[in-house]
C-alpha positions in Angstrom: 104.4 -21.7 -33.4 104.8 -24.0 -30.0 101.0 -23.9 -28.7 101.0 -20.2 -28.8 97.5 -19.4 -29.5 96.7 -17.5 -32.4 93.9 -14.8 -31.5 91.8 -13.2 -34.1 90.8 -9.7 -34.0 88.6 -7.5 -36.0 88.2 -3.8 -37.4 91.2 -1.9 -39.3 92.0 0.0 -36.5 93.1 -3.4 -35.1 95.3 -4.0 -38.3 98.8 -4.0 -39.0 98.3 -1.7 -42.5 102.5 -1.9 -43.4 102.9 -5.5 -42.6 99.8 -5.7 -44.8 100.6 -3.4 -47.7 104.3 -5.0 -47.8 102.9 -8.7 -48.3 100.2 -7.4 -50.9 102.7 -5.4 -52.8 105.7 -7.6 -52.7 104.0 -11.5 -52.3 100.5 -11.6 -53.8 100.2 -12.9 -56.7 96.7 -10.7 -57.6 98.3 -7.1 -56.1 101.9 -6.6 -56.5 102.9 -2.8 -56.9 99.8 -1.7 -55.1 99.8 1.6 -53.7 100.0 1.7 -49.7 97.0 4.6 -50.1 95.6 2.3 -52.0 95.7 -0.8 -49.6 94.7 1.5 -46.7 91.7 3.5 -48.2 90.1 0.0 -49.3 90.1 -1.8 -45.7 87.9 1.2 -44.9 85.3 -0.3 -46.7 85.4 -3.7 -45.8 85.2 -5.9 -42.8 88.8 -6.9 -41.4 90.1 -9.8 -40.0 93.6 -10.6 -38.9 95.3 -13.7 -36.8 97.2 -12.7 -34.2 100.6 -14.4 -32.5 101.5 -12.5 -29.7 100.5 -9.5 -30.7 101.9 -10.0 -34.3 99.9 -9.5 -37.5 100.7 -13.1 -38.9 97.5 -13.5 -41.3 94.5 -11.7 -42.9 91.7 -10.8 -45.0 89.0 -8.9 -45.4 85.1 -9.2 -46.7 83.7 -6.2 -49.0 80.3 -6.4 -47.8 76.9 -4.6 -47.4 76.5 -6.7 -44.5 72.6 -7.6 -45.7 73.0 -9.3 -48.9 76.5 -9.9 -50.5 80.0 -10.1 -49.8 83.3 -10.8 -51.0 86.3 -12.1 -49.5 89.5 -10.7 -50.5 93.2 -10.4 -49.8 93.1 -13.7 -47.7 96.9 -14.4 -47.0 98.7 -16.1 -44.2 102.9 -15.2 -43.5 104.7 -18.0 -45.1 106.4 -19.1 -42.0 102.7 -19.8 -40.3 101.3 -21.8 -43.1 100.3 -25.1 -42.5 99.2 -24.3 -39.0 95.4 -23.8 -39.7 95.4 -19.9 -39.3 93.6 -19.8 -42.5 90.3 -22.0 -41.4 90.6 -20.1 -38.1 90.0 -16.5 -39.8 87.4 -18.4 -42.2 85.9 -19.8 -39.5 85.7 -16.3 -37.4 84.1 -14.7 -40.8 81.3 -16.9 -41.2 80.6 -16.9 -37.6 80.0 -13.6 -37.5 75.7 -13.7 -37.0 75.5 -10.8 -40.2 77.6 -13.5 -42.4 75.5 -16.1 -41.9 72.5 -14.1 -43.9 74.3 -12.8 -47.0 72.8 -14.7 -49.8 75.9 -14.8 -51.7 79.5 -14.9 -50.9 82.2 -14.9 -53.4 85.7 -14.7 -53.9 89.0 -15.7 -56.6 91.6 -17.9 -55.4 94.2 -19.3 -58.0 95.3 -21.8 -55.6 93.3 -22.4 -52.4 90.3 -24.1 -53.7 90.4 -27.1 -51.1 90.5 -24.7 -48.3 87.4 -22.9 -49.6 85.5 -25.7 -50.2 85.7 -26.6 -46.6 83.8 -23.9 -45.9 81.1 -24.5 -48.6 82.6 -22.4 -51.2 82.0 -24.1 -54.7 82.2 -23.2 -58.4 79.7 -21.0 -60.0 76.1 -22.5 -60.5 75.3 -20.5 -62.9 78.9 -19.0 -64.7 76.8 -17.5 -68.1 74.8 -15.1 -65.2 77.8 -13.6 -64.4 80.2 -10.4 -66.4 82.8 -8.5 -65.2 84.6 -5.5 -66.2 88.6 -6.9 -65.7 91.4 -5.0 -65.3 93.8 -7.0 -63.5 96.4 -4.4 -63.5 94.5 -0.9 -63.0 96.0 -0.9 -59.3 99.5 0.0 -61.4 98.0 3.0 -62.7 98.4 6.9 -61.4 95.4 7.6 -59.3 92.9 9.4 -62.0 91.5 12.7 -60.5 
């Protein structure tokens, strides 16, 4: 990285969509096979963030939000060959900066692997895990689009 600085930008129109799709689809552990349509129609409804090396897409993620009350944080990733480098707490750190972030009563999100990171942003367990259901279907993304 050599002191370039990394900028963060928002809104998809800002977003590299391929370089995302191709890390979701071929590196995630919670999205592999997803659709490109699929990738593309959900930024649409969420807020976007990436990190930026000049001009390269080199992290991201985005916050499904009502902007009011609730969010949740999704598809966080950061290119392999960046990691280590802090890009992660920068985007983080640019989402809950945002003056509308700093009201939603709740925040949530998955991670199988990054609980350390969240944590440093007062992320914690559940307070109350027996309030909460879900319908789970890990792999519907695999499936032909139902019309």
């Amino acid at each position: 990285m050599n002191n370039t600085a990394v900028v963060i930008k928002a809104g998809k129109e800002q977003m590299d969509i391929p370089l995302i799709h191709r890390f979701l689809d071929q590196d995630s552990y919670w999205a592999k096979g997803i659709s490109y349509e699929l990738v593309e129609n959900s930024l649409s409804g969420s807020f976007c963030m990436g990190a930026f090396i000049d001009d390269r897409q080199v992290g991201f993620g985005r916050l499904i939000t009502d902007y009011h009350t609730f969010g949740w944080l999704a598809d966080v990733f950061v290119l392999p060959e960046y990691r280590g480098k802090g890009i992660s707490r920068q985007l983080l750190a640019f989402l809950l900066e945002q003056p509308w972030a700093k009201r939603l009563r709740r925040i949530m999100l998955n991670t199988l692997d990054a609980h350390g990171l969240y944590r440093q942003y007062q992320f914690e367990s559940l307070h109350n895990p027996q309030l909460l259901m879900e319908i789970y279907r890990p792999d519907v993304h695999l499936q032909q689009e139902l019309v």
